[in-house]
N, C-alpha and C positions, 0 to 999 in steps of 0.2 A: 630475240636470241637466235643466233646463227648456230648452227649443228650440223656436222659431217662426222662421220664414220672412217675410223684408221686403224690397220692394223699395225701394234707398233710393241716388238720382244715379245707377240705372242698377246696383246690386250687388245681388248677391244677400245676404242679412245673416240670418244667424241668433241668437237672442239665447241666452245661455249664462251660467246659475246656477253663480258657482266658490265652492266651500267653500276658503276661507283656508288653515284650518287643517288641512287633507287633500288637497288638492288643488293637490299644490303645481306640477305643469305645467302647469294651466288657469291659476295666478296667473301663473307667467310667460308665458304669452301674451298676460297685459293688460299687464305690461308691454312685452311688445314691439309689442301694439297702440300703445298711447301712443305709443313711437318712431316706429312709423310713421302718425302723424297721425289715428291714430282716439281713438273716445269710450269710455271705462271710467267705470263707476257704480260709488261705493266709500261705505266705512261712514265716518262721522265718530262724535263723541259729539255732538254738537248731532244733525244730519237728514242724512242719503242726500247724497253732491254726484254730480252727473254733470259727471265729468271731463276736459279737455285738457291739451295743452303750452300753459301760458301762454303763451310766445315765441311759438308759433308760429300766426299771424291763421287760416291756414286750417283749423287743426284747430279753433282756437275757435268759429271762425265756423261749423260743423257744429253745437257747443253750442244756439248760438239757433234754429237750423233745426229741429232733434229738440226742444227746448222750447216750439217756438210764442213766442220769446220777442222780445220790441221790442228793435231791437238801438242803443237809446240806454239800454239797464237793462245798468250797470257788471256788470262780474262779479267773484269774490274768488279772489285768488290765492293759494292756499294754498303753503305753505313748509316746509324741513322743519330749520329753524335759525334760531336768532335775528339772524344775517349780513344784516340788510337794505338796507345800504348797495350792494347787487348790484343791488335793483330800485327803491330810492329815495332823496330826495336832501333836501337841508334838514333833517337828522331833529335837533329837539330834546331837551334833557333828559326832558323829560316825556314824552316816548316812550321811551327807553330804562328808565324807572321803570318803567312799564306794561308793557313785556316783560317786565322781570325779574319782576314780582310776577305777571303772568298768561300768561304764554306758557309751555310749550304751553298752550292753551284757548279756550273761547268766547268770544272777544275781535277784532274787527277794525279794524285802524288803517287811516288814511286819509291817503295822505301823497302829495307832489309826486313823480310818478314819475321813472325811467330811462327812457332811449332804448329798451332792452331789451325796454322791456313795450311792445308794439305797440296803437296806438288800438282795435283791436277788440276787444280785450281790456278795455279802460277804456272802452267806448261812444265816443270819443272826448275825454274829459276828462282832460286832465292831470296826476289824480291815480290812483293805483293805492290797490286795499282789498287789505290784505296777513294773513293769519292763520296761525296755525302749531297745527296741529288734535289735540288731547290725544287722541291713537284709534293702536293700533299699526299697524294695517293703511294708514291715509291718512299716517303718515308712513314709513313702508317702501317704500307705492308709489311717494311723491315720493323719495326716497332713490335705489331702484334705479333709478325710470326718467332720472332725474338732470336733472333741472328743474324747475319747479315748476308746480304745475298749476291751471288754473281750472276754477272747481267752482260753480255756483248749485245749489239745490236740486235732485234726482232725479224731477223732478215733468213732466206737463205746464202751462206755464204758466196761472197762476189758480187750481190742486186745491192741496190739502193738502199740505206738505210729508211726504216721506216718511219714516219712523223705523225700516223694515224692506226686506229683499232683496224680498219677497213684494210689497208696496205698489210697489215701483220696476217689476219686473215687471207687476203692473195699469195701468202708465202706458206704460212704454216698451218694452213686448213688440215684438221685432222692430223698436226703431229702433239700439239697441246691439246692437253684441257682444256685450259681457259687463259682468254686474253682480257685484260681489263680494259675496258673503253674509260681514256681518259679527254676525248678530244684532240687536237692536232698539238703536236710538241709545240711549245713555244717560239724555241730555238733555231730547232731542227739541222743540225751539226753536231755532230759527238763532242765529247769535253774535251778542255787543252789537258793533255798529258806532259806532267814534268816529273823526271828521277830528280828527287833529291838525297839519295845515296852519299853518304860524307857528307852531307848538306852543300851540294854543290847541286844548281839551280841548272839542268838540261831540259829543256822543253825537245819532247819526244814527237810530240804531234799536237799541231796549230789549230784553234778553236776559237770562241767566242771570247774568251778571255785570252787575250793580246800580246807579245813578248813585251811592248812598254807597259802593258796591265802589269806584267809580273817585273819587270824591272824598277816600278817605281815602291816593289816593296824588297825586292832581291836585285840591284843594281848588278850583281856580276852575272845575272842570269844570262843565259846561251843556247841558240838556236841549234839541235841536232845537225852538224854535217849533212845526213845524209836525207832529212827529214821530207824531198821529195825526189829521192834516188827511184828511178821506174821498177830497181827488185834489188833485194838486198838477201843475200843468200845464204847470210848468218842466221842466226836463232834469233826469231825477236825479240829484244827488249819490250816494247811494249803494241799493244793492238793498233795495229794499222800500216805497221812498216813493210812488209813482206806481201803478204797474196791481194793479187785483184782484189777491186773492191769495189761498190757503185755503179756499176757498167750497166747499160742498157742493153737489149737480147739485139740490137742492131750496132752496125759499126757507128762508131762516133770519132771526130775529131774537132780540134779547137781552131779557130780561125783568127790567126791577127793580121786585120788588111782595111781597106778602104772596100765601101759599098761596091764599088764596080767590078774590085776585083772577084767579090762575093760572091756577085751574081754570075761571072763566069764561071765560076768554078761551082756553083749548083747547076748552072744548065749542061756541063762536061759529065757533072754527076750521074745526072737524068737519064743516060745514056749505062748505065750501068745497074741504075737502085731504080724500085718502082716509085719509094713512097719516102721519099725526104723530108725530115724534119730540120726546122731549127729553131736554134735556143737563142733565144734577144732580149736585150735591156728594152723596159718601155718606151724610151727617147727613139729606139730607133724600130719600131713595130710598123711604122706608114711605110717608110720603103720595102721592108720586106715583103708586107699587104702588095703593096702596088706590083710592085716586081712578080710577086705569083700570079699577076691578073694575064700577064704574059706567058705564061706558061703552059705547054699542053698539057700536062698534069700537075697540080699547084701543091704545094708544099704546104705541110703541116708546121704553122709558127704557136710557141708557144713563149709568151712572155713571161720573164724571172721576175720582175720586178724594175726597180730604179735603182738609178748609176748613185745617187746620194743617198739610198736607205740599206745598210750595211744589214740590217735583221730580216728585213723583208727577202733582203736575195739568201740568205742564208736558210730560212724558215722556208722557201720554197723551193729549192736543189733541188735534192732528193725526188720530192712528190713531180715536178717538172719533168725529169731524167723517165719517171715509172710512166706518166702522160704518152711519152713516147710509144712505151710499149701496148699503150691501149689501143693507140691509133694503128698501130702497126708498121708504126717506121724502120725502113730495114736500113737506114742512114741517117743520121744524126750531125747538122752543123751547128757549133754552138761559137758563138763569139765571145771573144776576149776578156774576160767581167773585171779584170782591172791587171794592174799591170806588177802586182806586189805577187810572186808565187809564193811566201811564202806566208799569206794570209790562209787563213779556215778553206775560202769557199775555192780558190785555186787550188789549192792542195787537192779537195776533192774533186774536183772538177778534170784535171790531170787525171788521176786515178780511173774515173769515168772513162777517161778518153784513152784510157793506155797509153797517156803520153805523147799519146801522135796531135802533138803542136806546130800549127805551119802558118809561119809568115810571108803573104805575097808580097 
C-alpha cells in the first residue's frame, strides 16, 4: 500500500494503492467513499477513469478540481447495464443495435439526457456520454456502489492517459483516496465516442471500435468534421475535442520521411536539446540503434510495438509517451505509425504532438 499525505478543501487525504483481488476491505472502502461523495480511481479496459456519483454535482465537481480540468469538457458516465432509458431520453433504433453488438466495451453514446444527470456532470449540455465498460472491477464498483459513475481519464489534465495503478499514482498522489490497482488497461485508448442525437450515427472521437465497426451496424454513420481539428473553440460536444491532451513535459513532433532524412534532422536537433527521444515501430529499431552508436550523445529509443499489431500499438501509446518523461527527454521524435489520421492511435498521437507534423 502506497500512502502520501495531501491537503485538499481543508482535509487531510492520503492516497491508498488497493489490490482488487486481495484486498477485499480497502475495496469496500471505495465503495463507501463513493457513497460518501469522494473520488476513487478504477481500472477500465480502455485507460485509468477517476471516479464520482454521476448524480451527484458536488462529488463531480471535485473531478475537475483534482484534474485541472475546464469544466465546460463533458464527462462520461459510466453504467453497469444496458437500462438506459434511467439517464436518457429520445433513444433510437440505432442505438439500441449499437448496445446490443458493442456494450459492454469501448464505445460511448451520446444521447439527450434525464433530469437525473445534473449539468455538471454534462459541462452544461443537454446531452449525457453514456458507456458501459467491459472491465470486472469498473462494473462491480458501479454495481455495488449503486449508481453510475463518471469517470474522465485518471490523469492530470493535458499528460498521457493512464493504462496502469503506478501512472495514476505519478499524477494523483495525494489528491484521491484511493486508486484501485487493476493491472495495465487492456486497450489503453479511450473509447470511440459517437452522438446519436436523432439517431444520427456521428463518431465524435476515433477509438478501438472502428468507423466500419460501426458502420456495419449504422451504415449512414459519419466521421466528425472536425474530429482532428488542432482546437476547436466552440463548447465541446464531447471529451477530447478542445484542450491539449497527452503531451509529454518535452517538445515532440511527428516525422514522415525516410531514415536519412531522420537522422539529419536528429543530429540538427542535438544542437539545440540535450536529450532526444524517439518513438519507432519494431521493424525499424536496428537503425535507429545503429544510428545512436554515431552519436556524441545517443538518443533515447523507445519501441511502440509492431506496424501489423493494431492493439499492441494502442495499449502502449500512452505508457511510451510517460517513458519519455522518465528519461528526461526534453525532445521527442516519433514516426509516422500509419498513414490513416483518422484512426484511434493518430488522432492521439497528433494531439501528443500538438500537431506539429512534418514531412521531409
Amino acid at each position: 500500500m502506497a500512502i502520501n499525505l495531501y491537503i485538499y478543501i481543508g482535509v487531510c487525504m492520503e492516497t491508498n494503492i488497493i489490490d482488487f483481488y486481495n484486498d477485499k476491505n480497502g475495496y469496500n472502502s471505495c465503495i463507501e467513499a463513493l457513497k460518501y461523495g469522494e473520488i476513487v480511481v478504477f481500472p477500465t479496459e480502455t485507460v485509468y477513469g477517476i471516479g464520482a456519483n454521476a448524480i451527484d454535482k458536488n462529488a463531480v465537481l471535485k473531478i475537475f478540481d483534482i484534474k485541472c480540468r475546464e469544466k465546460d469538457n463533458p464527462l462520461i458516465v459510466h453504467i453497469a447495464d444496458k437500462e438506459i432509458s434511467k439517464y436518457a431520453k429520445n433513444i433510437g433504433e440505432g442505438t439500441y443495435k449499437l448496445i446490443e453488438k458493442f456494450w459492454p466495451g469501448p464505445l460511448t453514446i451520446i444521447l439527450e439526457k434525464m433530469e437525473i444527470i445534473p449539468y455538471e456532470t454534462t459541462a452544461g449540455l443537454e446531452t449525457v456520454a453514456l458507456r458501459m465498460p467491459n472491465h470486472q472491477i469498473a462494473l462491480d464498483l458501479i454495481k455495488e456502489s449503486g449508481f453510475p459513475i463518471a469517470a474522465p481519464s485518471a490523469n492530470i489534465s493535458g499528460r498521457p492517459s493512464a493504462t496502469s495503478a503506478k501512472r495514476c499514482f505519478d499524477d494523483l498522489n495525494g489528491k484521491v483516496n484511493f486508486i484501485i490497482d487493476g493491472s495495465q488497461s487492456y486497450i489503453g485508448l479511450e473509447s470511440t465516442v459517437i452522438s446519436m442525437v436523432n439517431d444520427e450515427g456521428v463518431i465524435l472521437r476515433p477509438g478501438h471500435i472502428t468507423i466500419n465497426d460501426i458502420k456495419s451496424v449504422i451504415p449512414n454513420a459519419k466521421l466528425y468534421g472536425r474530429i482532428n481539428d488542432k482546437f476547436v473553440k466552440d463548447k465541446p460536444i464531447s471529451p477530447g475535442l478542445k484542450y491539449k491532451h497527452y503531451a509529454p513535459k518535452g517538445d515532440m513532433i511527428i516525422l514522415k520521411s525516410d531514415f536519412k532524412n531522420i537522422a539529419l534532422y536528429i543530429k540538427d536537433k542535438q544542437c539545440f536539446y540535450k536529450n532526444i527521444g524517439v518513438l519507432c515501430l519494431r521493424e525499424n529499431y536496428k537503425f535507429y540503434y545503429d544510428f545512436s552508436k554515431t552519436l556524441k550523445n545517443e538518443i533515447k529509443i523507445i519501441v511502440i510495438g509492431s506496424r501489423d499489431n493494431y492493439l499492441e500499438l494502442s495499449r502502449n501509446l500512452f505508457e511510451s509517451i510517460r517513458k519519455f518523461d522518465d528519461l528526461g527527454c526534453d525532445f521527442i521524435v516519433s514516426e509516422c505509425l500509419c498513414d490513416d489520421f483518422s484512426n484511434a492511435i493518430m488522432n492521439r498521437l497528433l494531439k501528443a504532438a500538438a500537431h506539429n507534423l512534418i514531412t521531409l
